[in-house]
Every structure is written in structure tokens, then in C-alpha cells.
C-alpha positions in Angstrom: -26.6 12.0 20.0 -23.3 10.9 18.8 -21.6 12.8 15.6 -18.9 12.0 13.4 -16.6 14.9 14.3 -16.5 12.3 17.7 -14.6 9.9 15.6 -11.6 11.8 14.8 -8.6 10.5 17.3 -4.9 11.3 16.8 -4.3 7.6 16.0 -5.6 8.4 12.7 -3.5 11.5 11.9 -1.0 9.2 9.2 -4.2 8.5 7.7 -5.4 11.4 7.5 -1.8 13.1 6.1 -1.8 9.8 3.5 -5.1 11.5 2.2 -3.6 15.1 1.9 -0.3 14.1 0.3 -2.9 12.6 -2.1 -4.8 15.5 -2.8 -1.9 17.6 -3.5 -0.8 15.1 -6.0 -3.9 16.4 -7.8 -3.2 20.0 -6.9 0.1 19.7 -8.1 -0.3 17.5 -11.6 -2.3 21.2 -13.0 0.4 23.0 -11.5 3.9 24.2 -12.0 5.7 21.3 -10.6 3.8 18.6 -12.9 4.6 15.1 -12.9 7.4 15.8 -10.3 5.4 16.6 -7.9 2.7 14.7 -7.9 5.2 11.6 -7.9 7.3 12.7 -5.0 3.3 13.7 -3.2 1.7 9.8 -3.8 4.9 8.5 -2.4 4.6 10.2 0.5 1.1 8.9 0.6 2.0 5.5 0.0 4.9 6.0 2.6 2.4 7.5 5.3 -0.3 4.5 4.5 2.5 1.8 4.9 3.0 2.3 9.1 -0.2 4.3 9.7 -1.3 1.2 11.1 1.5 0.5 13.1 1.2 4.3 14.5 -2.7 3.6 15.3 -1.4 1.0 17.2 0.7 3.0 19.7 -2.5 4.9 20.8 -4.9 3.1 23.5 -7.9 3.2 21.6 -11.5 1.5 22.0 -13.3 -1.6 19.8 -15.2 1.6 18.0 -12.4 3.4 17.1 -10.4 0.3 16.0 -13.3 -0.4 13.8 -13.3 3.3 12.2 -9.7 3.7 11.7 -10.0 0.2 9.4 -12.9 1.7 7.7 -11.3 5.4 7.2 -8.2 4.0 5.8 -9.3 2.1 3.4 -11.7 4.8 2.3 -8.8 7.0 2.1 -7.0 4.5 0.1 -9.3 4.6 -2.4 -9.4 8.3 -2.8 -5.4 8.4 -2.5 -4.8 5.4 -4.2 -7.4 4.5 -6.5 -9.0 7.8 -7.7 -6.2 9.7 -7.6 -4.0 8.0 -10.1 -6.8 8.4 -12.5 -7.2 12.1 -11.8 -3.5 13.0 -11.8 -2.7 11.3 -15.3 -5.8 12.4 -16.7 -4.5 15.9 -15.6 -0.6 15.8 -17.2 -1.8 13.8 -20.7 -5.6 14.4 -21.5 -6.8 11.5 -23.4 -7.6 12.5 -26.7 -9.1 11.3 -29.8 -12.2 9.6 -30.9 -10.9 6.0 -30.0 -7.6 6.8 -27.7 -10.0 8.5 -25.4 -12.7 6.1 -25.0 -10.6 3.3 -24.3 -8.3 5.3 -22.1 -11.2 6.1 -19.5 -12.7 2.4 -20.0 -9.3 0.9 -19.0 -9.3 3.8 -15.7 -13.1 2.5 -14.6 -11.2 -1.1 -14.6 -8.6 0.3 -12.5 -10.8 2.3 -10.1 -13.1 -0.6 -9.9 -10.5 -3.3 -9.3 -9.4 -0.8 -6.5 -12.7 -1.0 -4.7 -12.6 -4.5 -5.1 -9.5 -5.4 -3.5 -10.0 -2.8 -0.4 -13.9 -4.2 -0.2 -12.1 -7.8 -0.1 -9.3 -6.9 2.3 -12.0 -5.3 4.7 -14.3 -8.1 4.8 -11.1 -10.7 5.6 -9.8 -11.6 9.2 -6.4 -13.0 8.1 -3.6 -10.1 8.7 -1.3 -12.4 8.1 -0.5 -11.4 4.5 -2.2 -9.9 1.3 -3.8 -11.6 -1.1 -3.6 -9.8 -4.7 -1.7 -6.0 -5.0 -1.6 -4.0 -2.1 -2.9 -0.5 -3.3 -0.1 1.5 -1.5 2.1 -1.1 -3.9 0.1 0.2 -6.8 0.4 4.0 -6.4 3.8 3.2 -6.0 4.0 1.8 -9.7 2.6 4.8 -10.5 5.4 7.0 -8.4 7.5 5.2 -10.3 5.9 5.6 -13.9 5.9 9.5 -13.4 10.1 9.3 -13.4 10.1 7.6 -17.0 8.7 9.3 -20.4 6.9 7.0 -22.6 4.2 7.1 -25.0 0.9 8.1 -23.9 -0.8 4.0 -24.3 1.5 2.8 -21.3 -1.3 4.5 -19.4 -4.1 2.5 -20.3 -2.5 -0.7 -20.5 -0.7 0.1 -16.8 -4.2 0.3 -16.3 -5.3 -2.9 -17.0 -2.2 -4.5 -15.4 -2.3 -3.0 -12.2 -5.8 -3.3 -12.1 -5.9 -7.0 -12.2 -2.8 -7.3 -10.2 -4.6 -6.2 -7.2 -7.8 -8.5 -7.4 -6.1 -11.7 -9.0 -5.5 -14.6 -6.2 -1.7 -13.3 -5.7 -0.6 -14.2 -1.9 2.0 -11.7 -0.9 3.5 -11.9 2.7 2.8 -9.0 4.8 6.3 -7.2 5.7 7.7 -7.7 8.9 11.0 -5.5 10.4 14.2 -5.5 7.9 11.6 -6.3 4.9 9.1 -3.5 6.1 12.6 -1.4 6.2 13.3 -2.3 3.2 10.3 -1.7 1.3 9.9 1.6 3.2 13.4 2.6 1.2 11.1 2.3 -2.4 9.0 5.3 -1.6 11.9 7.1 0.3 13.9 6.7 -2.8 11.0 7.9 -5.1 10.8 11.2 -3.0 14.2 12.2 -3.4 14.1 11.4 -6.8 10.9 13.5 -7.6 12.1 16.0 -5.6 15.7 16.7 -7.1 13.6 16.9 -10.4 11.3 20.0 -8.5 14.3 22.0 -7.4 16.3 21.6 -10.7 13.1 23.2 -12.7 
């Protein structure tokens, strides 16, 4: 009888450290190092998401466990990058109020939602030659980004919405390639020394 524990191959270990960076962004929003961390932790998630397929690739590996490692990183991205988002700002601000709230948690179902669309969408196509609508590692990037900045608490909700509809809105977006992967590899390298410079000067 085959079991899942059969499944796990080191091709899948930047997956699998995309989905722990992730979860210690949580960890660390209830924590001492706050918004700091957390940032500096979903870049490193993003960062680990952008060549894990790239490092999959260096592995021999069968049909099957091409087919799983699709599968298990977009349900990591979900957790890392859709969920987590929710769960981290939920965790620094609480929504409060008898209409702020309500409307905060309505615009983060969009969000989550549109998330699961777009990675439900980008499983089901067969063209790898670019992206069509925001790439989710692009989106907990925005959010990386957000965490550096103060401003008031309805950014959230309305970044929300944005981002949301930014990743399932017919948007084509060429896939990276050498200098421009480089390149955008510098965004979340940036975003962890920033985030953490803001830890060790606490």
C-alpha cells in the first residue's frame, strides 16, 4: 500500500522551508519581534517559492513526483501566501468595531478566495510561459512591503481588495528569465535586510 510519507523527496525541501518561513510569520506577528519579523519571515517565503522550482529541477525525479511537487506548492502557497497574510495582520491590528470589523474580514475572504482562484487556475494551465493575473509570491511580497510603512488601519482592507483582484484579473506578466529573475530576486533580499535591521535595533 502506498502512503503519503512516500511522497516526500528532497526536491521539495524549498517548498517545504517556503511553508515554515510562513508559519513563523504567524508565530512571530503575536510575538516580540511584531511586524518586523513577520515581514522579513514572508519574504523569505516568497524568496524560497521564487527558485523552488528551479531547485526541484536539479533532482532526477519521476512523472509522480513531478505531479506532487506542482500540487504541494501550490498548496503551500496558499497557506504561506494566501492565509497567512490574513492571519498575520489580523494578529498586529485586530479589526474592531461594529462596522470596521465586518467589512475588514469580508474584504480578507475576497482575498483568500481570489488566492485560491488564481493557484486553482495556474494549476489547471499548461502554458509556463508566463503568468496570467498576480503571482502570489508577488502578493506576499506587497505585503512584506506594507509591514515597513505605518498607515491607518483601512489600507488593510482595501489592499485587500486590490491585491485580491490583481491576482485573478486577465493581467499577462512574463515569467522571469536570468538577469530579470536576478533582479526581482533583489525585492525580497532587500525586504529582509530591511525587516531585519528593524529586529536588531528593538
Amino acid at each position: 500500500m502506498r502512503a503519503p510519507i512516500l511522497d516526500v523527496h528532497p526536491s521539495n525541501l524549498l517548498t517545504y522551508a517556503s511553508l515554515a518561513a510562513a508559519l513563523g510569520a504567524i508565530a512571530a506577528a503575536g510575538g516580540r519581534g511584531g511586524a518586523a519579523l513577520a515581514g522579513a519571515l514572508l519574504a523569505i517565503a516568497a524568496l524560497a517559492d521564487t527558485f523552488d522550482g528551479r531547485f526541484a529541477r536539479s533532482f532526477a525525479r519521476t512523472e509522480r513526483q513531478r505531479r506532487v511537487g506542482r500540487q504541494l506548492d501550490s498548496l503551500v502557497d496558499m497557506v504561506g501566501f494566501g492565509i497567512t497574510p490574513v492571519v498575520v495582520f489580523a494578529t498586529l491590528s485586530p479589526p474592531e468595531g461594529v462596522i470596521v470589523a465586518p467589512v475588514w474580514w469580508i474584504a480578507a475572504c475576497a482575498y483568500v478566495l481570489a488566492a485560491a482562484t488564481r493557484l486553482s487556475f495556474y494549476n489547471a494551465e499548461e502554458d509556463d510561459a508566463g503568468f496570467v493575473g498576480v503571482p502570489t509570491p508577488v502578493a506576499a511580497l506587497i505585503w512584506a512591503t506594507y509591514l515597513l510603512v505605518a498607515t491607518p488601519p483601512w489600507i488593510v482592507p482595501a489592499l485587500f481588495i486590490v491585491v485580491g483582484a490583481a491576482m485573478v484579473l486577465p493581467l499577462a506578466i512574463p515569467r522571469p528569465r536570468r538577469l530579470a529573475l536576478a533582479a526581482f530576486a533583489l525585492w525580497p533580499a532587500a525586504l529582509i535586510v530591511l525587516h531585519a535591521s528593524r529586529v536588531l535595533h528593538r
